[in-house]
C-alpha positions in Angstrom: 0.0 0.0 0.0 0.9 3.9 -0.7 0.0 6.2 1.9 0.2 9.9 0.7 -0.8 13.0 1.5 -2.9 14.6 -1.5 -3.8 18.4 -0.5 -6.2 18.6 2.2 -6.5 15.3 2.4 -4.7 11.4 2.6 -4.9 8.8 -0.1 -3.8 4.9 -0.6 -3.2 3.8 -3.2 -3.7 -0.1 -3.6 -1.3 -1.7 -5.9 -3.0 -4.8 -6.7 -6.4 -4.0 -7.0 -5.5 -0.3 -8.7 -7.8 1.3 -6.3 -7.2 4.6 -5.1 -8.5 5.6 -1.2 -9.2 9.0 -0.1 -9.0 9.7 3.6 -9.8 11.8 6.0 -7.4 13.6 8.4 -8.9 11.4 11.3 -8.7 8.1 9.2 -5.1 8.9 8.1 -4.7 9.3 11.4 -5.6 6.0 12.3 -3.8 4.5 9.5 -0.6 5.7 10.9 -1.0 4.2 14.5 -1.8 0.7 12.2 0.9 -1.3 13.0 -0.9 -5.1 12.9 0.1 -5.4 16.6 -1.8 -3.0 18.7 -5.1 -3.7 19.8 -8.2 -1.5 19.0 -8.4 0.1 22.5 -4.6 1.0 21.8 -5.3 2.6 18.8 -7.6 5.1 19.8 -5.1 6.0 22.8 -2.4 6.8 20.2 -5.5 8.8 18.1 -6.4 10.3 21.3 -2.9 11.2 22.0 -2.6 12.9 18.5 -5.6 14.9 19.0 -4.3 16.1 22.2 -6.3 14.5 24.1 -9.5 16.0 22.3 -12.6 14.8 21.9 -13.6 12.5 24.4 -11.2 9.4 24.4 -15.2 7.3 24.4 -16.0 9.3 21.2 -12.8 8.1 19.8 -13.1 4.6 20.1 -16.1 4.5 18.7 -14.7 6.5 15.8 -11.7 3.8 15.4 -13.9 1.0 15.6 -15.7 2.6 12.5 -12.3 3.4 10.7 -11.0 -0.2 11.7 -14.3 -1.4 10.0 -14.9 0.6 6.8 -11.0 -0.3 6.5 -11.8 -4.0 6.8 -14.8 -3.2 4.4 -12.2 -1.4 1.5 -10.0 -4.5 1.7 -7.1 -2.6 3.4 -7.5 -4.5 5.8 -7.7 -8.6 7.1 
């Protein structure tokens, strides 16, 4: 995978499928702190941390476990 950024926002770029992802800052975000060993809860610690400790760390799990999903959904994901 290519991880980019592409103006105001982030893109991947599958090479086998040829598909092209656009993200937003918070997914990109997310796909940073990926690292296929960190659980979801740790994730959106290090997403919390990024954010500076802003929004509610509840409102950001709930907002990884939709990124980890529609991640899983695009195939970027196992």
């Amino acid at each position: 995978m290519v991880f980019r950024p592409l103006a105001d926002e982030w893109v991947i770029l599958d090479p086998v499928s040829r598909e092209l992802h656009v993200l937003n800052l918070s997914a990109a975000v997310l796909w940073e702190e990926i690292d296929g060993v960190r659980t979801p809860e740790e994730l959106a610690t290090a997403v919390w941390d990024a954010y500076e400790r802003t929004p509610e760390l509840e409102r950001v799990r709930a907002e990884v476990t939709v990124g980890l999903d529609d991640f899983r959904r695009r195939g970027l994901l196992t």
